[in-house]
MIVOFI-110606 format. One record per residue: residue in three letters; y, z, x of N, C-alpha, C in turn. Coordinates in steps of 0.05 Angstrom, whole numbers, padded with zeros to 5 digits, always signed. Layout:
N
ALAYZXYZXYZX
...
REM end
This chain:
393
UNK+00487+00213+00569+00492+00195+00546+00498+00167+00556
UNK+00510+00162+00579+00510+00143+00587+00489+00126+00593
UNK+00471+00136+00609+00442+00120+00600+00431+00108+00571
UNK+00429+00134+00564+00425+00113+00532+00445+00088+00529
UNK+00470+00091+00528+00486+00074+00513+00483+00049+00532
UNK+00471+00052+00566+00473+00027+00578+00451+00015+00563
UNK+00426+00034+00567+00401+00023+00551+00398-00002+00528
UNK+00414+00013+00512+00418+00004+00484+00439-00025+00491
UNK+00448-00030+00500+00471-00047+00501+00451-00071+00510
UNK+00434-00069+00536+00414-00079+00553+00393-00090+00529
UNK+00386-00070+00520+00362-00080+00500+00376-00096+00475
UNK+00394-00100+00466+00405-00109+00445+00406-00145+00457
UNK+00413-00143+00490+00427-00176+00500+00389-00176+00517
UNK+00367-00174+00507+00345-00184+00515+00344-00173+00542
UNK+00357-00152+00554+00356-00150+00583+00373-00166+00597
UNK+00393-00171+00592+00422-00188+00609+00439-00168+00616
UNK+00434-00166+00634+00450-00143+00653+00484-00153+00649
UNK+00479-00183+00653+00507-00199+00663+00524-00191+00647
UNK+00513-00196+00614+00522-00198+00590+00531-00170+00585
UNK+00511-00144+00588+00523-00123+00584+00539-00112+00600
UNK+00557-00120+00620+00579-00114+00631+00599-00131+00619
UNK+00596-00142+00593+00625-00159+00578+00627-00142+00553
UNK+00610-00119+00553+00609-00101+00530+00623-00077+00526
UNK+00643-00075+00526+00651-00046+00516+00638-00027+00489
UNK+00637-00007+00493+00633+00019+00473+00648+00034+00480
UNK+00678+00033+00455+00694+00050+00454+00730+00047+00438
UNK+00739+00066+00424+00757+00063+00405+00779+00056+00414
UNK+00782+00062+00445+00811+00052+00456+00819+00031+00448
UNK+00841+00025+00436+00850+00001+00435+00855-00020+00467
UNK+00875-00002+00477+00883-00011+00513+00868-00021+00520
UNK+00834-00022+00512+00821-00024+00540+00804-00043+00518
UNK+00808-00060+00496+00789-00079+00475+00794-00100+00498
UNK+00817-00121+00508+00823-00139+00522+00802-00137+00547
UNK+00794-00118+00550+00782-00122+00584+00754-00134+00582
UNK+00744-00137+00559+00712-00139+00550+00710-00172+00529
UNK+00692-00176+00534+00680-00195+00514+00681-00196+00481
UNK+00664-00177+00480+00649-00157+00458+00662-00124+00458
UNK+00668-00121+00433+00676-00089+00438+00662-00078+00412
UNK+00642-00054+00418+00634-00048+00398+00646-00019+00396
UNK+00659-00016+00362+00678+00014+00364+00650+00036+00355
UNK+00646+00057+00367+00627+00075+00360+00653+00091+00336
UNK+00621+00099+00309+00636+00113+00296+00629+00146+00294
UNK+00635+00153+00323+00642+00184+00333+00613+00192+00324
UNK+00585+00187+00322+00565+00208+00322+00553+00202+00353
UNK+00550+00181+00369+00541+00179+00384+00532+00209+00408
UNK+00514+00222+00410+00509+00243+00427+00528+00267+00424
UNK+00528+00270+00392+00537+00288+00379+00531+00306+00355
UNK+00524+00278+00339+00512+00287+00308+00495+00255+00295
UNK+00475+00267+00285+00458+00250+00274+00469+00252+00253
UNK+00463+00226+00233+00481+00223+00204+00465+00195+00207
UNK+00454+00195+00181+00441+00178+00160+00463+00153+00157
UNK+00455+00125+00172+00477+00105+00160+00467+00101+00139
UNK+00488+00089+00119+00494+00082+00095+00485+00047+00086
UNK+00476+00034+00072+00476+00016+00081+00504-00010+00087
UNK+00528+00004+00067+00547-00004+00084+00552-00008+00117
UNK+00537+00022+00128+00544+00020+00155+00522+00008+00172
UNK+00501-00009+00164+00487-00028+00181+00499-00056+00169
UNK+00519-00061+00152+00526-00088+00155+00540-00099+00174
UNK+00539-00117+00186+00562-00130+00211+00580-00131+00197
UNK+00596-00123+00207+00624-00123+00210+00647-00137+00238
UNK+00657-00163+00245+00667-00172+00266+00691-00177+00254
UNK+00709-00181+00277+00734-00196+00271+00748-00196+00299
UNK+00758-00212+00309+00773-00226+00328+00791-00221+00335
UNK+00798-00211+00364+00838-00206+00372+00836-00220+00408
UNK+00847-00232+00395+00849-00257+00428+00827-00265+00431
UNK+00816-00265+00448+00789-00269+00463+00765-00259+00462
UNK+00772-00232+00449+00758-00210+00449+00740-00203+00415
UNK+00714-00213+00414+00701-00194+00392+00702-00166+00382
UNK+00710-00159+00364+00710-00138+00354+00692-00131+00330
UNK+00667-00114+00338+00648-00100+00317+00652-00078+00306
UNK+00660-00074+00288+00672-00058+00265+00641-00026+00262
UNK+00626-00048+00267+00597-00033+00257+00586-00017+00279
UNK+00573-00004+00273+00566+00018+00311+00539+00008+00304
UNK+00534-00011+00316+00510-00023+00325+00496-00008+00347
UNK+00508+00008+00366+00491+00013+00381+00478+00051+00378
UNK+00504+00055+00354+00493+00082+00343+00463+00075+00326
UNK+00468+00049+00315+00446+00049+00295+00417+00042+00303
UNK+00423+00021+00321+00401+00023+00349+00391+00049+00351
UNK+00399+00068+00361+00394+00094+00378+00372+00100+00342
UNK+00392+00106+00321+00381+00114+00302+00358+00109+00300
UNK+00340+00084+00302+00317+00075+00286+00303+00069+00318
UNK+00302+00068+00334+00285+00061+00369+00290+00096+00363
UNK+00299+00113+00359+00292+00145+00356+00272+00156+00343
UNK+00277+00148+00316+00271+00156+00291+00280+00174+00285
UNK+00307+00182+00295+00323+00208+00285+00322+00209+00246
UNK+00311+00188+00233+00319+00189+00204+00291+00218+00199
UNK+00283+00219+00212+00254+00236+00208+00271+00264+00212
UNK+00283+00275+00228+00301+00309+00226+00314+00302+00208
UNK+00325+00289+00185+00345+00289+00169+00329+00290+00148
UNK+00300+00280+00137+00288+00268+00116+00272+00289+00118
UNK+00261+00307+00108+00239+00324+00101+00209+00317+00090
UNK+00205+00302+00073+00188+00293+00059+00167+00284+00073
UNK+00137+00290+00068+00123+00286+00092+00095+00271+00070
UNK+00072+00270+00074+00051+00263+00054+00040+00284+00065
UNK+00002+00283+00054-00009+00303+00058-00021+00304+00083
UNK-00018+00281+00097-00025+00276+00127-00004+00292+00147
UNK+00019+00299+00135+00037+00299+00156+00054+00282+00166
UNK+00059+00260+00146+00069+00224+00162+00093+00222+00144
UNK+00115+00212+00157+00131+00209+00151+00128+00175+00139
UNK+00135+00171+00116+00124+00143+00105+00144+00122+00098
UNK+00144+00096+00093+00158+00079+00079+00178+00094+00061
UNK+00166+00109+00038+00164+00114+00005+00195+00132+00018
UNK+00192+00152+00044+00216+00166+00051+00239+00160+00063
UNK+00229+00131+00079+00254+00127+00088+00270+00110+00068
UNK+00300+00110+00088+00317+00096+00068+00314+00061+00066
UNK+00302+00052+00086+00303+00024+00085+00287+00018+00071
UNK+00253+00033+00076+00233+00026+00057+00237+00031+00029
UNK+00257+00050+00013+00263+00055-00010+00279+00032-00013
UNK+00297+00010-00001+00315-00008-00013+00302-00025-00004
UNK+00274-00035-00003+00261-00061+00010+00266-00072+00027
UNK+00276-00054+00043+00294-00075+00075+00277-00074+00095
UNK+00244-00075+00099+00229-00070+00115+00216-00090+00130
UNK+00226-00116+00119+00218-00135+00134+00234-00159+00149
UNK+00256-00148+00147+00276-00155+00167+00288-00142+00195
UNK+00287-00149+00215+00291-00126+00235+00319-00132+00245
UNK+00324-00110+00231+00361-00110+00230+00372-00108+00262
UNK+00352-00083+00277+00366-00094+00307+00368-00117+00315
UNK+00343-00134+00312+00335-00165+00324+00370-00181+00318
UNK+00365-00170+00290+00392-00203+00276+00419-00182+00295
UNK+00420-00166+00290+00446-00148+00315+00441-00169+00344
UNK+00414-00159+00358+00413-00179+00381+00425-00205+00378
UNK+00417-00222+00362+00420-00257+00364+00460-00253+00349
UNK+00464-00233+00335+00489-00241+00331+00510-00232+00366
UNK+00495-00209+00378+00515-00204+00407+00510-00224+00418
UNK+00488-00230+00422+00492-00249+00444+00500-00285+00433
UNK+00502-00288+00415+00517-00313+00406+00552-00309+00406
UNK+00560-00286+00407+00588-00276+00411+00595-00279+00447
UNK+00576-00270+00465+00567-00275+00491+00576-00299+00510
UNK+00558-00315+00489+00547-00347+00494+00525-00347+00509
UNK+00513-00320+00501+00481-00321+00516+00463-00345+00508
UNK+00450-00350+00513+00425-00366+00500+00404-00349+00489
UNK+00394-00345+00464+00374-00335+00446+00341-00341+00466
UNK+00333-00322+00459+00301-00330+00475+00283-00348+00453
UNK+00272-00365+00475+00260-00387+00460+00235-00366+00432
UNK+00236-00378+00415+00212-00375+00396+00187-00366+00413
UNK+00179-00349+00402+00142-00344+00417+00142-00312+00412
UNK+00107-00307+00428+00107-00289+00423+00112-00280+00441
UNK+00122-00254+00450+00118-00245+00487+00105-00235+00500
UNK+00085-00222+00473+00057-00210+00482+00044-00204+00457
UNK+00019-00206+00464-00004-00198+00443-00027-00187+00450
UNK-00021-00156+00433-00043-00141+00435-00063-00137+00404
UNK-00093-00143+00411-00104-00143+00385-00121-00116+00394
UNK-00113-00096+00378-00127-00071+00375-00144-00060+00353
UNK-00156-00039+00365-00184-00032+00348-00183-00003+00347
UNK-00178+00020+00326-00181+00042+00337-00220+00043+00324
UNK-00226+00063+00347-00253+00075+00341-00249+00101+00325
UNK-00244+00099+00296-00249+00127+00292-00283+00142+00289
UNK-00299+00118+00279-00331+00126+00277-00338+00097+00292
UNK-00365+00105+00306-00380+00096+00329-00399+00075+00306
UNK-00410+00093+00295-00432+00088+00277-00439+00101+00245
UNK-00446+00093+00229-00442+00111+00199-00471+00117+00197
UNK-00495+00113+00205-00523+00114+00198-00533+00134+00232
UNK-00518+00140+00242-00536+00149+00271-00517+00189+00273
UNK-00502+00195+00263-00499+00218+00254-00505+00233+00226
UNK-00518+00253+00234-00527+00268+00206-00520+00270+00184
UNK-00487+00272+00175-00481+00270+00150-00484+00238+00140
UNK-00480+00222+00162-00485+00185+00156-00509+00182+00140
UNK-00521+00202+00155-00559+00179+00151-00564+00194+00121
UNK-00561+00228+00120-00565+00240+00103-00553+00224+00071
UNK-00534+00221+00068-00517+00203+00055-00532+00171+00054
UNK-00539+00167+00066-00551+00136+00065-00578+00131+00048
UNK-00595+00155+00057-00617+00160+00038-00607+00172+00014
UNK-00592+00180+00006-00588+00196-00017-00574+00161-00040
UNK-00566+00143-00020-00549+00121-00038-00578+00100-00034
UNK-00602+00111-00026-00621+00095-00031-00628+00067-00002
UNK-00614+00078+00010-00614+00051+00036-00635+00070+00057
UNK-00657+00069+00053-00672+00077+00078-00673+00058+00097
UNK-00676+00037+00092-00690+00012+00112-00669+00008+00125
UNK-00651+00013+00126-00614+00003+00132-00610+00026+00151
UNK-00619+00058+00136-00613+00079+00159-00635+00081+00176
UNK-00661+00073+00179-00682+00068+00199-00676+00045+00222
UNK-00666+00026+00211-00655+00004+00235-00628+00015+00250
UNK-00614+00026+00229-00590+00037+00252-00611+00054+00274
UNK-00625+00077+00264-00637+00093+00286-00649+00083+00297
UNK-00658+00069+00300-00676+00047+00319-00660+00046+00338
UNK-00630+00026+00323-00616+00015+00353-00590+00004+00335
UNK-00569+00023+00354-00536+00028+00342-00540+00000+00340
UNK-00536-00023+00359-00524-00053+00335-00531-00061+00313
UNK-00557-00049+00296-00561-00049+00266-00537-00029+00255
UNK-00537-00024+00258-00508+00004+00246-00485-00018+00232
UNK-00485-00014+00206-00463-00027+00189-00430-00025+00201
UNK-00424-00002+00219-00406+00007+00222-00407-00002+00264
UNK-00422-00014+00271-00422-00020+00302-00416-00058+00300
UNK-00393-00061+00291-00374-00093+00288-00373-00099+00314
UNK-00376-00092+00334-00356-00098+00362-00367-00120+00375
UNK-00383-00132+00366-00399-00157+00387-00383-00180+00374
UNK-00369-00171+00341-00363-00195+00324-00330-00194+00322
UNK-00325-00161+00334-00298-00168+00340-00289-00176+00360
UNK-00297-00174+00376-00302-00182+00413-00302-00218+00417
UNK-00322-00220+00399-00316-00256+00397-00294-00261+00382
UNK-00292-00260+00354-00264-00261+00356-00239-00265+00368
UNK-00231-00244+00380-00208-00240+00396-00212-00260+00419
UNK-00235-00265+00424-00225-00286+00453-00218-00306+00440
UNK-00215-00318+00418-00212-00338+00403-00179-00344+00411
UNK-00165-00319+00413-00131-00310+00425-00132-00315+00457
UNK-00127-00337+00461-00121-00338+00498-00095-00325+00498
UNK-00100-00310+00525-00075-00292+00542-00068-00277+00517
UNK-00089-00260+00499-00081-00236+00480-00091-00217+00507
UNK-00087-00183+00504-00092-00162+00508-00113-00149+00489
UNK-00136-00136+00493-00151-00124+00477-00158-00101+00476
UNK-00147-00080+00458-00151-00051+00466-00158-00030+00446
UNK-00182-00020+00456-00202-00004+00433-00193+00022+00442
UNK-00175+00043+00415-00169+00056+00414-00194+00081+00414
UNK-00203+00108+00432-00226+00114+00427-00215+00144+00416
UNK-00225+00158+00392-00216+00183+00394-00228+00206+00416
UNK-00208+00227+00416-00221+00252+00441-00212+00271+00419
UNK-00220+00282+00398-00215+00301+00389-00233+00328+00384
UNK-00221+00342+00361-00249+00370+00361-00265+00366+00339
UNK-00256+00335+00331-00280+00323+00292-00277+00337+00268
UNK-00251+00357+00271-00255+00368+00247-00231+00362+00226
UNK-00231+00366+00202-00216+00362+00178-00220+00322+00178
UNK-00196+00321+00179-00190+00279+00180-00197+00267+00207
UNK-00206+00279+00224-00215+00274+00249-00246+00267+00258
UNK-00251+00280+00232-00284+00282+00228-00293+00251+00225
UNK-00314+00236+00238-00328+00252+00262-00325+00243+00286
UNK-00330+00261+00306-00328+00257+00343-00343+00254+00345
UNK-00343+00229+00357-00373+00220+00364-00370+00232+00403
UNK-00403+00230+00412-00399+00240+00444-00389+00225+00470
UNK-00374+00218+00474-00361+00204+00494-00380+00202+00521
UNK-00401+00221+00527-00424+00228+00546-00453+00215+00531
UNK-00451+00205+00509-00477+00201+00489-00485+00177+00501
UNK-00517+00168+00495-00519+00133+00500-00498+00114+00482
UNK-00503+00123+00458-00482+00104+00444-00451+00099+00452
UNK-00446+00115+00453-00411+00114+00473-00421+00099+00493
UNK-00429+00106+00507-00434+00095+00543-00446+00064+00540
UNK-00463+00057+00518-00461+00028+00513-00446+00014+00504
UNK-00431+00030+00484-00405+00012+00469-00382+00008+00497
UNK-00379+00037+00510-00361+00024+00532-00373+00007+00549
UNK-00392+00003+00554-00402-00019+00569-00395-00054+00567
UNK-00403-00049+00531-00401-00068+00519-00368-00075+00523
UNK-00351-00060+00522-00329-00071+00516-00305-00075+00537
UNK-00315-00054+00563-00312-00063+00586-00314-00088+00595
UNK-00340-00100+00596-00359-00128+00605-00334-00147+00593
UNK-00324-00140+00560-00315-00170+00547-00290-00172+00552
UNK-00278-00146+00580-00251-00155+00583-00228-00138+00576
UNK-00236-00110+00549-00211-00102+00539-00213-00068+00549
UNK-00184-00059+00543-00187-00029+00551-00195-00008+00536
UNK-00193+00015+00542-00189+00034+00527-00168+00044+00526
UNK-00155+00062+00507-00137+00079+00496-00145+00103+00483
UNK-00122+00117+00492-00133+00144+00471-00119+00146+00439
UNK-00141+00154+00419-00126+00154+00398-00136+00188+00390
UNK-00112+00199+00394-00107+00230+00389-00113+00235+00359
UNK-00115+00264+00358-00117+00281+00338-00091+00278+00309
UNK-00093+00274+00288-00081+00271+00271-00055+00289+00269
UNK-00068+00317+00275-00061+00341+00271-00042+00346+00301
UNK-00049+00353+00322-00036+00371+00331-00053+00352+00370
UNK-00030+00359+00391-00048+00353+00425-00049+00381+00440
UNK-00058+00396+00430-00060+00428+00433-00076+00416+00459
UNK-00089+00406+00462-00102+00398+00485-00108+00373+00501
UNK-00106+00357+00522-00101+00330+00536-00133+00333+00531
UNK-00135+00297+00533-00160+00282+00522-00180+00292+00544
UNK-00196+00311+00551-00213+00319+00578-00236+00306+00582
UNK-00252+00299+00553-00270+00283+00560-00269+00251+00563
UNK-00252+00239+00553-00236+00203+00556-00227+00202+00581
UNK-00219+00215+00583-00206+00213+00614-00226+00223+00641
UNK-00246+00233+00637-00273+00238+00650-00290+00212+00652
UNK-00289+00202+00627-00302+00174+00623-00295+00153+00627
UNK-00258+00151+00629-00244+00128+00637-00215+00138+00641
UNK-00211+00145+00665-00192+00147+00680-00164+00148+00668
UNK-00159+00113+00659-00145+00098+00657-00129+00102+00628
UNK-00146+00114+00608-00147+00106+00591-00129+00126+00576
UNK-00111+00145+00591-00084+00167+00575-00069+00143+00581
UNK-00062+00124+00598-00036+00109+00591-00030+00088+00566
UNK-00048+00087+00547-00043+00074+00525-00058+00092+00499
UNK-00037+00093+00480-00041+00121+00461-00038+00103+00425
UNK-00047+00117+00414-00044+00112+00383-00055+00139+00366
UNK-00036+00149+00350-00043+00169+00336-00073+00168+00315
UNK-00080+00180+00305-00098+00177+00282-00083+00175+00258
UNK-00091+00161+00237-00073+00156+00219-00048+00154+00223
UNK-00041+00138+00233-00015+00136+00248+00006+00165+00246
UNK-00007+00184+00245+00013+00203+00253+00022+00226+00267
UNK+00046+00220+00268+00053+00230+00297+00092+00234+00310
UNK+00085+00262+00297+00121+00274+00301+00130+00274+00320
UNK+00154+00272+00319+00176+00270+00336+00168+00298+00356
UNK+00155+00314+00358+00151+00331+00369+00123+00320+00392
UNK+00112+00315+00375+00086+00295+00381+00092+00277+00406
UNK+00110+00271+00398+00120+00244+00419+00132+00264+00448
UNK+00145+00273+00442+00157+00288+00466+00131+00305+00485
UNK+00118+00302+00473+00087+00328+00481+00076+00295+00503
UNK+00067+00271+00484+00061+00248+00512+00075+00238+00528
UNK+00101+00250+00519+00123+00237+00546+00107+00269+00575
UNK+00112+00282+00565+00103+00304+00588+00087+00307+00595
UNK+00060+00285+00579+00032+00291+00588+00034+00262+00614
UNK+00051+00247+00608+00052+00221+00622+00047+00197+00607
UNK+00043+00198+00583+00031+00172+00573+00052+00160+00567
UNK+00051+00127+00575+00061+00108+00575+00064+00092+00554
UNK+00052+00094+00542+00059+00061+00528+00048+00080+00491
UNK+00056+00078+00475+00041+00083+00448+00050+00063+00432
UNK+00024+00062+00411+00026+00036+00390+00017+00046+00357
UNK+00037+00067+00358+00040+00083+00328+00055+00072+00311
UNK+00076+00062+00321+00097+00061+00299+00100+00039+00285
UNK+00085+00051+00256+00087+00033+00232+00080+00046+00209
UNK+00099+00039+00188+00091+00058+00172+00063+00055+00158
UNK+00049+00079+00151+00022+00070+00142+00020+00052+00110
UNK+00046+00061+00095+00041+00053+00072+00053+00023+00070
UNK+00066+00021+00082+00076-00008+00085+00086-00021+00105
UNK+00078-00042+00108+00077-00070+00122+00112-00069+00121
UNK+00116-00076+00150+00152-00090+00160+00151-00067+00181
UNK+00187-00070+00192+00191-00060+00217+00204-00033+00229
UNK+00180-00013+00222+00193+00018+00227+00210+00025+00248
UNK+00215+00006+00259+00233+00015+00292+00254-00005+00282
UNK+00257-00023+00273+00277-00049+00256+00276-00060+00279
UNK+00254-00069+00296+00257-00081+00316+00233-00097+00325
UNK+00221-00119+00334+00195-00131+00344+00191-00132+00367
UNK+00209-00112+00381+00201-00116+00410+00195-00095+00413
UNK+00186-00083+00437+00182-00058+00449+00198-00044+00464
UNK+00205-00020+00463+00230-00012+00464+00215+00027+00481
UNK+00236+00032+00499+00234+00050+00512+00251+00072+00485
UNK+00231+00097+00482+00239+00116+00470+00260+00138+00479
UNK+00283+00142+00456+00306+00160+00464+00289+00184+00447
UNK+00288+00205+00449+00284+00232+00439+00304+00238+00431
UNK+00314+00240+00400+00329+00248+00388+00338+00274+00385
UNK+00328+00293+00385+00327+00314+00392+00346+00328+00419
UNK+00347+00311+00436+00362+00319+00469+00380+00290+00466
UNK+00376+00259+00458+00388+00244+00469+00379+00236+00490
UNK+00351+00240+00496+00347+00236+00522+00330+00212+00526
UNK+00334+00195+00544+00318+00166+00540+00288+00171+00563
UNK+00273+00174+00544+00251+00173+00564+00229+00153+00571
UNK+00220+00157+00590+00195+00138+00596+00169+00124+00590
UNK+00160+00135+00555+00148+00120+00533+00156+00099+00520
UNK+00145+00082+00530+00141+00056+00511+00131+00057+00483
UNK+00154+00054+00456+00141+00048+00434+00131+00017+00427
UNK+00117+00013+00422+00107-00020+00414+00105-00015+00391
UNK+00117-00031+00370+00127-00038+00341+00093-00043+00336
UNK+00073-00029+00311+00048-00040+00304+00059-00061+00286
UNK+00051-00082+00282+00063-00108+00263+00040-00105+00240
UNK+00019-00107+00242+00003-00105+00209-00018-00079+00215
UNK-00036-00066+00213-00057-00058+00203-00071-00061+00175
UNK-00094-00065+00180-00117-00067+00156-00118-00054+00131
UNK-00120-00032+00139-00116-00014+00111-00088-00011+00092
UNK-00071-00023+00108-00041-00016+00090-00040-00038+00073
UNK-00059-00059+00072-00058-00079+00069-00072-00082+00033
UNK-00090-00071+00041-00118-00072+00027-00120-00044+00006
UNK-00110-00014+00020-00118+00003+00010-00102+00014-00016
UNK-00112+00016-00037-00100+00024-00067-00070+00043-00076
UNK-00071+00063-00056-00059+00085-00046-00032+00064-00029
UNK-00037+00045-00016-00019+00037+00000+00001+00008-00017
UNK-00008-00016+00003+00003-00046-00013-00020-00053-00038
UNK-00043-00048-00038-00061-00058-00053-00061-00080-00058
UNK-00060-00101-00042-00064-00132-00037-00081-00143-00038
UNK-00086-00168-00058-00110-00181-00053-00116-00197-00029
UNK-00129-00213-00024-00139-00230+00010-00112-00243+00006
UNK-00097-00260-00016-00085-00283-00004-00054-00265-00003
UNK-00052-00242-00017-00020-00232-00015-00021-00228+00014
UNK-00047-00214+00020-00045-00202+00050-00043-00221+00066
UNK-00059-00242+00066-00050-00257+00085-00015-00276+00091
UNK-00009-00284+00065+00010-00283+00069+00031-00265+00077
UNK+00036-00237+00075+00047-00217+00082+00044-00214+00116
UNK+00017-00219+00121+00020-00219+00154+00037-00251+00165
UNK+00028-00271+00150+00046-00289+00150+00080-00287+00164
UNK+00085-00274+00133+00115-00268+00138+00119-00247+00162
UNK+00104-00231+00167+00115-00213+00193+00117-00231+00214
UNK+00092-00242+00217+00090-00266+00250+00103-00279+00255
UNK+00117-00290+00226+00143-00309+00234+00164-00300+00242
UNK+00173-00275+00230+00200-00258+00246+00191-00243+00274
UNK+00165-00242+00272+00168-00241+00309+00168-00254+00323
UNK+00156-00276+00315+00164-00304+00333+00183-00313+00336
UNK+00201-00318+00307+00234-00325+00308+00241-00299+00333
UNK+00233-00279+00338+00254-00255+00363+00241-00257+00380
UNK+00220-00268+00385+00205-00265+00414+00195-00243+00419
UNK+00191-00225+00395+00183-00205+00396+00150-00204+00399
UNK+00135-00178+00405+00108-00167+00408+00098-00172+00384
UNK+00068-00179+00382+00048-00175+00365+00026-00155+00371
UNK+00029-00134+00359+00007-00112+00351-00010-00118+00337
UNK-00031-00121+00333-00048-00116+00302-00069-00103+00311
UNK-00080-00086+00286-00101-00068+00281-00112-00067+00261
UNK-00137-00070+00268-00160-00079+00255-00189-00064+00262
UNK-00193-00040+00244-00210-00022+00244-00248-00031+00243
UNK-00264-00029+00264-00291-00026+00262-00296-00026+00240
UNK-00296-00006+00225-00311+00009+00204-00304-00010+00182
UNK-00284-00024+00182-00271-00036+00157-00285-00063+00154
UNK-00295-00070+00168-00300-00100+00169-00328-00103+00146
UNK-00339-00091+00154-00370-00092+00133-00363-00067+00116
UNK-00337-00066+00102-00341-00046+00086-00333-00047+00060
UNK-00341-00079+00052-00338-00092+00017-00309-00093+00021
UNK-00292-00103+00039-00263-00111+00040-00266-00139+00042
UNK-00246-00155+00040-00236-00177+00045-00230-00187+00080
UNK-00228-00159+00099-00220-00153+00121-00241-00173+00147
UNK-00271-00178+00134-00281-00196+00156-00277-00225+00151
UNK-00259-00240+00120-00259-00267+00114-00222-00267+00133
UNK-00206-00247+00127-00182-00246+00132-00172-00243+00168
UNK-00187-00227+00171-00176-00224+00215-00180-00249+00226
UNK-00200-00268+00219-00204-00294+00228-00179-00306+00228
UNK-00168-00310+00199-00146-00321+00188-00118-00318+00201
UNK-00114-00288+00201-00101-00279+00228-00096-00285+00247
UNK-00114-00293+00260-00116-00291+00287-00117-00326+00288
UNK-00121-00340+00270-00112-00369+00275-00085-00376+00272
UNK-00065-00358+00257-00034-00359+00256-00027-00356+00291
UNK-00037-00340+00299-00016-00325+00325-00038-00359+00350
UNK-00054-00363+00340-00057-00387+00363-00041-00419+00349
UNK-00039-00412+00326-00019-00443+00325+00010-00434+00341
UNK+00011-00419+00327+00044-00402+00332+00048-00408+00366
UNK+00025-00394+00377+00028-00395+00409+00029-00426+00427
REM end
């Protein structure tokens, strides 16, 4: 337990080691004078999970000599939401399996676009006399998952294409995948370099194509082997984006094809249980860029930075990197979700970029192939996007 709680103390003061040795966690009175900052834990810490209230994420301080006193267990609540322990307490799932906005408690009181750890951070360390990290971003990754390669070059595509009357449209795809309505990547590719010093990373599925997974395209096919070519050449990686359902099995053919490419992960439809998670800590994977809720836009971890995952379940702090997703496309756009026109959405990504810039926090965004030529707003809007995060920078 002590790990965690150094963790958490660490990640709260931006990584100031200095600072988190002026920190106490703990009720003793005797021992409030020896510390800076004293934050009183309220007894669940590596004991019992319990739902804060929203009383108990308000700050709470008050002063005895020299010494700060936080009333609030900031660093329980930390643990809470960098966990997602609210997910063993909350039952409610959709038909995907995803634990959503609509369930949790912040997204039910509209508190989703404020990241309550961040304002915890800038209030410790102004108690400190740390200095706040300058404005910016601290990294930016613009991602792509591949769920379909192509919509006109597999059989139920083409079959379907002639039946909606587009022959000439499904004959040029077969000719040659870059006619394919659904093969964007030459136009997302330009794009994104438009982002100096972004990261670029095309999520590829390895699954078995069936139910919401449908379809797998061949990771050994010409079309795969050119798209990775293609997207190799312009600079960005791959990732694996797993099965919706279940990792009954490690990615055998992605990782045949590209080595590299189990250390950066993203669920399918962003979902992906707390059980889920513990299965890529043991497979080795490093870094995942799931966590957001699908139905709404703000900060499912209450945080913009990236943050090493505790397993709620054990308490145990392990070696996966969560990276906060900041927008995706569809939550934006889709009926079922925000149902936003071009200018709400853009402003909506607006407002996120600015609170991660005010924390110095990461920029994620995801922005789907298939979506772009698919009668959305989504190819006038990523442009737009992506010209916020270069003024900003």
């Amino acid at each position: 337990m002590k790990e965690v709680i150094e963790y958490i103390i660490q990640f709260l003061l931006y990584g100031n080691e200095q600072g988190a040795q002026q920190v106490g966690y703990t009720a003793d009175e005797s021992l409030w004078a020896n510390y800076r900052v004293v934050v009183v834990p309220n007894g669940h810490m590596g004991k019992q999970i319990v739902l804060p209230t929203e009383a108990d994420l308000e700050l709470r301080i008050e002063k005895q000599g020299n010494t700060h006193i936080v009333r609030t267990d900031v660093i329980y609540n930390t643990f809470f939401y960098i966990s997602r322990a609210e997910e063993l307490l909350v039952g409610e799932r959709d038909e995907h399996g995803r634990f959503l906005a609509k369930h949790s408690m912040l997204g039910q009181k509209n508190r989703l676009m404020i990241p309550l750890i961040d304002e915890y951070s800038r209030a410790m360390m102004k108690m400190l006399d740390i200095a706040l990290p300058e404005p910016g971003f601290s990294h930016i990754y613009l991602t792509h998952d591949i769920d379909s390669i192509a919509q006109y070059r597999h059989l139920r595509g083409a079959i379907g294409g002639v039946l909606r009357g587009q022959m000439k449209q499904v004959l040029a795809a077969r000719r040659d995948i870059h006619n394919d309505p659904a093969y964007t990547f030459s136009w997302l590719i330009a794009q994104d370099k438009k982002v100096e010093g972004a990261e670029r990373v095309y999520f590829v599925k390895d699954t078995t194509g069936k139910g919401n997974d449908y379809p797998q395209y061949d990771l050994q096919g010409a079309d795969f082997t050119e798209l990775k070519r293609q997207l190799e050449d312009s600079g960005a990686q791959l990732g694996w984006h797993s099965s919706c359902y279940d990792l009954a099995s490690s990615p055998h053919r992605l990782i045949a094809s590209s080595p590299n490419s189990l250390q950066l992960h993203r669920s399918h439809y962003l979902s992906c249980s707390i059980e889920k998670m513990q299965q890529l800590v043991e497979m080795g994977v490093k870094d995942d860029f799931t966590m957001m809720f699908a139905d709404q836009a703000g900060f499912r971890l209450q945080t913009t930075r990236a943050v090493r995952w505790i397993n709620p379940m054990t308490w145990q702090l392990t070696e996966l990197t969560l990276h906060p997703l900041t927008v995706m496309d569809c939550t934006l756009s889709h009926a079922h979700y925000m149902g936003l026109t071009e200018d709400e959405a853009y402003f909506e990504c607006q407002r996120l970029l600015e609170k991660v810039h005010q924390n110095a926090g990461e920029v994620v965004l995801l922005w789907h192939n298939t979506i772009i030529n698919n009668e959305t707003y989504h190819k006038s809007l990523y442009p737009k996007v992506l010209e916020l995060l270069r003024v900003e920078s």
